[in-house]
Backbone as XML, in Angstrom:
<?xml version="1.0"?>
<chain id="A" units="angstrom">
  <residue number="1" name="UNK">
    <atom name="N" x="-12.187" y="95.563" z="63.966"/>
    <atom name="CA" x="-13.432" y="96.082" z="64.490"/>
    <atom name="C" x="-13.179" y="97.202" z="65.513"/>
  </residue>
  <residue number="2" name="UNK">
    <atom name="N" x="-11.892" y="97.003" z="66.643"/>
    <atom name="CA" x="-12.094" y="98.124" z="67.996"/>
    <atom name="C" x="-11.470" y="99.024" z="66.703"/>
  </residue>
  <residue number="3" name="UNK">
    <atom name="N" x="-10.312" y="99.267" z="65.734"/>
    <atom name="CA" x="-10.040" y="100.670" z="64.732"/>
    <atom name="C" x="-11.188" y="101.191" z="64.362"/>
  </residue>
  <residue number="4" name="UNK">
    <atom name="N" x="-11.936" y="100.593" z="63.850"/>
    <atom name="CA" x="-13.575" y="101.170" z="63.321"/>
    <atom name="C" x="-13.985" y="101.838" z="64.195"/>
  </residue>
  <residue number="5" name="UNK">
    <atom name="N" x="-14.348" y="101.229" z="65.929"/>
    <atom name="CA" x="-15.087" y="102.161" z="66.662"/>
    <atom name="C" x="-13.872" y="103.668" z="66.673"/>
  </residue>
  <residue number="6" name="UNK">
    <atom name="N" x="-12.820" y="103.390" z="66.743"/>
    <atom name="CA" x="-11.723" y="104.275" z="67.052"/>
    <atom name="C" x="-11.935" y="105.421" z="66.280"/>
  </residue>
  <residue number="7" name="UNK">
    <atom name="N" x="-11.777" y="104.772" z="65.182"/>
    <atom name="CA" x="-12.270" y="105.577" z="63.578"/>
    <atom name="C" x="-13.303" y="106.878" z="63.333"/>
  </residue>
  <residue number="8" name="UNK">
    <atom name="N" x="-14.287" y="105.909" z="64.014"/>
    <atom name="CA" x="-15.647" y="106.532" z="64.042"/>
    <atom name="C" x="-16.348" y="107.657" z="65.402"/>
  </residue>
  <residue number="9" name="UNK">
    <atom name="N" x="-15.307" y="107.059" z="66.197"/>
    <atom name="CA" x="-15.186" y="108.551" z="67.617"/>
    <atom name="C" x="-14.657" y="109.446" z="67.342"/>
  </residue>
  <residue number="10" name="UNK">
    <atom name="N" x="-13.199" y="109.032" z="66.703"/>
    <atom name="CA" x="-12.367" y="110.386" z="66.079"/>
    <atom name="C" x="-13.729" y="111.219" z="65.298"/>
  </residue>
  <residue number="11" name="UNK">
    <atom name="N" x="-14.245" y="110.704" z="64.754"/>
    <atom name="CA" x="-14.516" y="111.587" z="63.709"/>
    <atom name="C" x="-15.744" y="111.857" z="64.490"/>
  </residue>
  <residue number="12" name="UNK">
    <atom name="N" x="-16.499" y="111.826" z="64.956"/>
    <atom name="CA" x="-17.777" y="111.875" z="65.702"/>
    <atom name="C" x="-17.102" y="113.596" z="66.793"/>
  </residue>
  <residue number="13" name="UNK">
    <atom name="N" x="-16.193" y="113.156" z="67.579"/>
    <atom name="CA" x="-15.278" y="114.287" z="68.267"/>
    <atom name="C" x="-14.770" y="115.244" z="67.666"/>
  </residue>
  <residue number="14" name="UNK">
    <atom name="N" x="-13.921" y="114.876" z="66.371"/>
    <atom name="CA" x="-13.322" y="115.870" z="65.654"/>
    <atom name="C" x="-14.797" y="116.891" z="64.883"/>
  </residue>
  <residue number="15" name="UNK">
    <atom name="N" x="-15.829" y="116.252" z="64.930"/>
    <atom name="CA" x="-16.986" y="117.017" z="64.409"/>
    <atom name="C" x="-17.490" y="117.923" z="65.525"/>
  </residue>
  <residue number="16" name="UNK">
    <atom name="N" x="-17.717" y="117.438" z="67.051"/>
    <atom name="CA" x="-18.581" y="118.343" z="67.710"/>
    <atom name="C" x="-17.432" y="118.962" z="68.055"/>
  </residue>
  <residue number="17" name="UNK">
    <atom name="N" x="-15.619" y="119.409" z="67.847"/>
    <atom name="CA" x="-15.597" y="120.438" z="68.446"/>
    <atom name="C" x="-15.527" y="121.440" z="67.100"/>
  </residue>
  <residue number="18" name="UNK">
    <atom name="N" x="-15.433" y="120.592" z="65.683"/>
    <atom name="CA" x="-15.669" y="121.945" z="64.776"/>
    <atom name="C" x="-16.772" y="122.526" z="65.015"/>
  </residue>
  <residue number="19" name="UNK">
    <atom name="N" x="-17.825" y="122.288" z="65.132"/>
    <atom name="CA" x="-19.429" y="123.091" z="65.537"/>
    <atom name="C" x="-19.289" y="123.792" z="66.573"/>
  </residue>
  <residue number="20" name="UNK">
    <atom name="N" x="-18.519" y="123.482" z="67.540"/>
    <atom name="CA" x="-18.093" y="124.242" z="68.481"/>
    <atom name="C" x="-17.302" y="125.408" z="68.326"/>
  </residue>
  <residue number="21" name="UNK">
    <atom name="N" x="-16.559" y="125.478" z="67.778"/>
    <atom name="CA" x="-15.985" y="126.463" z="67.222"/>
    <atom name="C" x="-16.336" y="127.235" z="66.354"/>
  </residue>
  <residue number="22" name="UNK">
    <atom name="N" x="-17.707" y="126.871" z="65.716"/>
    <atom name="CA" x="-18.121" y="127.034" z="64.952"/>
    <atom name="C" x="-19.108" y="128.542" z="65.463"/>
  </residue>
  <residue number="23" name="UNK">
    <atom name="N" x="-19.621" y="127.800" z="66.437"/>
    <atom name="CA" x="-20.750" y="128.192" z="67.093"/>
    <atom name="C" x="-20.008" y="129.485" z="67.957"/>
  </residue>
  <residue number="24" name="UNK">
    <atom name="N" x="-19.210" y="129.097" z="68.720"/>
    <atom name="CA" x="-18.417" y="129.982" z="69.323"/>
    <atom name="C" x="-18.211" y="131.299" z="68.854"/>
  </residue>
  <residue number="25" name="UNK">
    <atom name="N" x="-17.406" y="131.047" z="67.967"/>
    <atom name="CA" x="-17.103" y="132.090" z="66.442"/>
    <atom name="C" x="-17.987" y="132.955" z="66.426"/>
  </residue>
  <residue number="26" name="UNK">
    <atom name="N" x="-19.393" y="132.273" z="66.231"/>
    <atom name="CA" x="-20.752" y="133.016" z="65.462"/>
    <atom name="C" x="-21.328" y="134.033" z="66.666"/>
  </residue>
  <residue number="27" name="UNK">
    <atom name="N" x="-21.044" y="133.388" z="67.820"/>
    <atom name="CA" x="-21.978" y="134.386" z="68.929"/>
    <atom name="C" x="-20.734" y="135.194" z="69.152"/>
  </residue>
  <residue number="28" name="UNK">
    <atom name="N" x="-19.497" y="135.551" z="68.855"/>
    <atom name="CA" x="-18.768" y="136.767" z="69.691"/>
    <atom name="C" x="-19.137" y="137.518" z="68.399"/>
  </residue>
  <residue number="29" name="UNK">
    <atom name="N" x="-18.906" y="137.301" z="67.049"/>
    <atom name="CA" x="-19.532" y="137.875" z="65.875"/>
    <atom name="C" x="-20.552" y="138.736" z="65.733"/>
  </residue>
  <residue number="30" name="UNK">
    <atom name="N" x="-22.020" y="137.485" z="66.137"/>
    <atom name="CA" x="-23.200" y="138.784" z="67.088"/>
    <atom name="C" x="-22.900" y="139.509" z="67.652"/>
  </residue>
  <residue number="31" name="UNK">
    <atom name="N" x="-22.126" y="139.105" z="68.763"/>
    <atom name="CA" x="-21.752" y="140.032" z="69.955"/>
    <atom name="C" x="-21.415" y="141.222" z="69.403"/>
  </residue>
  <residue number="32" name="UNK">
    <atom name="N" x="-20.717" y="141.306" z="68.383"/>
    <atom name="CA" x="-20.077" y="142.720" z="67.846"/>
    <atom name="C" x="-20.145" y="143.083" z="66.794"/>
  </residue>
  <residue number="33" name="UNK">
    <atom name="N" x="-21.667" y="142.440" z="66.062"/>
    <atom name="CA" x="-21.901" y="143.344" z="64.892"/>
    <atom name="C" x="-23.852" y="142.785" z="64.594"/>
  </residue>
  <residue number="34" name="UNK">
    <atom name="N" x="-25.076" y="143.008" z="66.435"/>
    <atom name="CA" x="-26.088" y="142.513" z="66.110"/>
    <atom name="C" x="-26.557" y="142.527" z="64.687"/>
  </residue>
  <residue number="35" name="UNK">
    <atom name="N" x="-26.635" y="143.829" z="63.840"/>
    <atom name="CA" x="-27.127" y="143.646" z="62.757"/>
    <atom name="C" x="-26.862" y="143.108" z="62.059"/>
  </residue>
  <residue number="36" name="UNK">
    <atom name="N" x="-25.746" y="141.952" z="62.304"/>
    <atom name="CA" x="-25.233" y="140.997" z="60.778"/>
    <atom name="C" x="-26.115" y="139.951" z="61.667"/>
  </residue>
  <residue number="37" name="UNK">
    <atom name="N" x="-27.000" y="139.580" z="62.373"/>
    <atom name="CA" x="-27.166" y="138.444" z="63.123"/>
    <atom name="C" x="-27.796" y="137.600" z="62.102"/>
  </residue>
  <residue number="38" name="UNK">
    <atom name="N" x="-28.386" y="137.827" z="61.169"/>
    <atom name="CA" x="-28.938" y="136.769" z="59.934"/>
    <atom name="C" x="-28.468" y="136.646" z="59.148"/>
  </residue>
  <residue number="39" name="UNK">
    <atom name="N" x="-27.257" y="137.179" z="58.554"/>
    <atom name="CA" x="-26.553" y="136.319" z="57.490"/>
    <atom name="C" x="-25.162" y="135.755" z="58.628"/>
  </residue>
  <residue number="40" name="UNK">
    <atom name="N" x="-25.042" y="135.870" z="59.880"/>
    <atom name="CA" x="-24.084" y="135.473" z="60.512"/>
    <atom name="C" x="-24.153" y="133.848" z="61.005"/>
  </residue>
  <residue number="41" name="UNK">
    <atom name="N" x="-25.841" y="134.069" z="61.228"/>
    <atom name="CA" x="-26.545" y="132.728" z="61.488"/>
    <atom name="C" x="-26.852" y="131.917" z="60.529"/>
  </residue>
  <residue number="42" name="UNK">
    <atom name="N" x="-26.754" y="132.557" z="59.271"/>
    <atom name="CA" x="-26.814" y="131.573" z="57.872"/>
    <atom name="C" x="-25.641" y="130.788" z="57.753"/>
  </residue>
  <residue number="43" name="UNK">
    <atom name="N" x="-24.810" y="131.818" z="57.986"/>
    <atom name="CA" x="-23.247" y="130.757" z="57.333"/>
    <atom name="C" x="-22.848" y="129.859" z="58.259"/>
  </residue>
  <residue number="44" name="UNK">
    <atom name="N" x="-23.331" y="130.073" z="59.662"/>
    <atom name="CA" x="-23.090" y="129.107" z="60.721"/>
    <atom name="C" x="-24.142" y="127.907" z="60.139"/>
  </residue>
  <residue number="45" name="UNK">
    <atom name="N" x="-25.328" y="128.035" z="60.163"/>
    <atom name="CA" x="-25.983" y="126.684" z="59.690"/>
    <atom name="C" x="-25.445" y="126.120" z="58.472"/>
  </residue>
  <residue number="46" name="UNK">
    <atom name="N" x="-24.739" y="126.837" z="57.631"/>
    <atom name="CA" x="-24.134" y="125.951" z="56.792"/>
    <atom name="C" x="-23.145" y="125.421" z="56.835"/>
  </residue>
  <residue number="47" name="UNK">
    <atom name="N" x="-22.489" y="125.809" z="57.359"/>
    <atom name="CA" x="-20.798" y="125.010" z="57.453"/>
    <atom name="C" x="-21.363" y="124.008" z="58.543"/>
  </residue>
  <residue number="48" name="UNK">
    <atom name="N" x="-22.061" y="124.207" z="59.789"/>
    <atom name="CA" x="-22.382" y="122.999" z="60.679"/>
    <atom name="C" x="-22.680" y="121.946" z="59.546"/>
  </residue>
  <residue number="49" name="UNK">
    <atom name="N" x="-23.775" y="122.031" z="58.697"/>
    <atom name="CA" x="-24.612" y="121.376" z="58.452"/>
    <atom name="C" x="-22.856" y="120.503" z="57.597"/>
  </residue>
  <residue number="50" name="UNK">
    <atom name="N" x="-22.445" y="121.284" z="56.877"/>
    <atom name="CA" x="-21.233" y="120.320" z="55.947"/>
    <atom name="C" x="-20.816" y="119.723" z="56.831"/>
  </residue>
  <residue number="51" name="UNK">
    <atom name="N" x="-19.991" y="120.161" z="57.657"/>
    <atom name="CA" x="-19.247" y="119.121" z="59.015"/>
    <atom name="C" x="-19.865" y="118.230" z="59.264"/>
  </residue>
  <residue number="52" name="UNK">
    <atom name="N" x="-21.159" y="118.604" z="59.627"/>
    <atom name="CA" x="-22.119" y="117.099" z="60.047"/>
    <atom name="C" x="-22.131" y="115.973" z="59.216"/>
  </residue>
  <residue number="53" name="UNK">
    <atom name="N" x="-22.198" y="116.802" z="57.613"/>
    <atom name="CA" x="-21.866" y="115.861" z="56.108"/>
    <atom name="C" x="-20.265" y="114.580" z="56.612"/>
  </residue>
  <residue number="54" name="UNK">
    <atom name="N" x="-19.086" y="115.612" z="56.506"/>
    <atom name="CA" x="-18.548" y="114.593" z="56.384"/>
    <atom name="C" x="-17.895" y="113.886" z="57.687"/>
  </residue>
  <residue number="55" name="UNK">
    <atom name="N" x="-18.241" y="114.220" z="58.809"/>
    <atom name="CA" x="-18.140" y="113.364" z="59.987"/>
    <atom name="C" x="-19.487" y="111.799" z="59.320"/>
  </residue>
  <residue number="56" name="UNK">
    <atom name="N" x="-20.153" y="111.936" z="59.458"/>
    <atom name="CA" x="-21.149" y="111.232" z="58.642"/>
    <atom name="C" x="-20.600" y="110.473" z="57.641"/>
  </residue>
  <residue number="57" name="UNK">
    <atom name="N" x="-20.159" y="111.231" z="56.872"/>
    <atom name="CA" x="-19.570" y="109.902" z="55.690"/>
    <atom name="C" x="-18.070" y="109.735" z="56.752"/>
  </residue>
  <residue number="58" name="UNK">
    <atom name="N" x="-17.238" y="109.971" z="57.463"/>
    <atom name="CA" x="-16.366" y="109.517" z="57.862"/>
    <atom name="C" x="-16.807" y="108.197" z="58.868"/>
  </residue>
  <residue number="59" name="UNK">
    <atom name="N" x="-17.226" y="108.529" z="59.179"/>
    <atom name="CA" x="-18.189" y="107.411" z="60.514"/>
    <atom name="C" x="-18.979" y="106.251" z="59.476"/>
  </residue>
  <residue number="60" name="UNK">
    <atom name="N" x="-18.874" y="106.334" z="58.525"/>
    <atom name="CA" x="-19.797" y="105.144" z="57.460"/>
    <atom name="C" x="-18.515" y="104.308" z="56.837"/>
  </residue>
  <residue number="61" name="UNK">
    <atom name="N" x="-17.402" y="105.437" z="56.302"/>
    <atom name="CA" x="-16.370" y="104.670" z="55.789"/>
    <atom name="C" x="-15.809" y="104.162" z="56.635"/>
  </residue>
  <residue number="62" name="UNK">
    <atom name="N" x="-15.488" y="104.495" z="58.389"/>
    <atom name="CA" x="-14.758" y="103.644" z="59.078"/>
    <atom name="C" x="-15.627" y="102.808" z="59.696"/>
  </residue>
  <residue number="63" name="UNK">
    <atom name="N" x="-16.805" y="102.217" z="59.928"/>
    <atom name="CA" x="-17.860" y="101.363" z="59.710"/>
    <atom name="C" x="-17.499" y="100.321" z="58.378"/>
  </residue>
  <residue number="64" name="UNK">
    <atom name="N" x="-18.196" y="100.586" z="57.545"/>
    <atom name="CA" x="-17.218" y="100.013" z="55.849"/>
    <atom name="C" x="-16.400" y="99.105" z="55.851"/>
  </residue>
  <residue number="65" name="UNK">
    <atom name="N" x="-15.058" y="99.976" z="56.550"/>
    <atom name="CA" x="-13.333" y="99.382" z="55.924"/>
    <atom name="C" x="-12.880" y="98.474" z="57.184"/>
  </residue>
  <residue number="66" name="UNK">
    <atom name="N" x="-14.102" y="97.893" z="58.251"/>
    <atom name="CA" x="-13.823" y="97.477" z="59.290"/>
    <atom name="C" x="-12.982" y="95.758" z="58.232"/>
  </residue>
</chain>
């Protein structure tokens, strides 16, 4: 059971600093090219949104395999 919670922080952490980086990335990007700011902000909502995917299923399977 405490590997599961273990399991499931890793992956909860290992998710908010990919978005973080994610995010990071995207505003020096703006920073130096405003007119891409909408397809710059597209690809950022999508890759967040995947990360969020499999932190999510990672956090279910180490829940699961307790």
């Amino acid at each position: 059971m405490i590997l599961a919670g273990i399991g499931a922080g890793i992956a909860a952490l290992a998710a908010g600093i990919g978005i973080g980086k994610i995010g990071g990335s995207a505003m020096d990007a703006i920073a130096r090219q405003p007119e891409a700011a909408s397809k710059i902000q597209t690809a950022m909502i999508i890759s967040a949104a995947l990360i969020e995917g499999v932190a999510l299923f990672a956090v279910v399977v180490a829940l699961i395999a307790k």
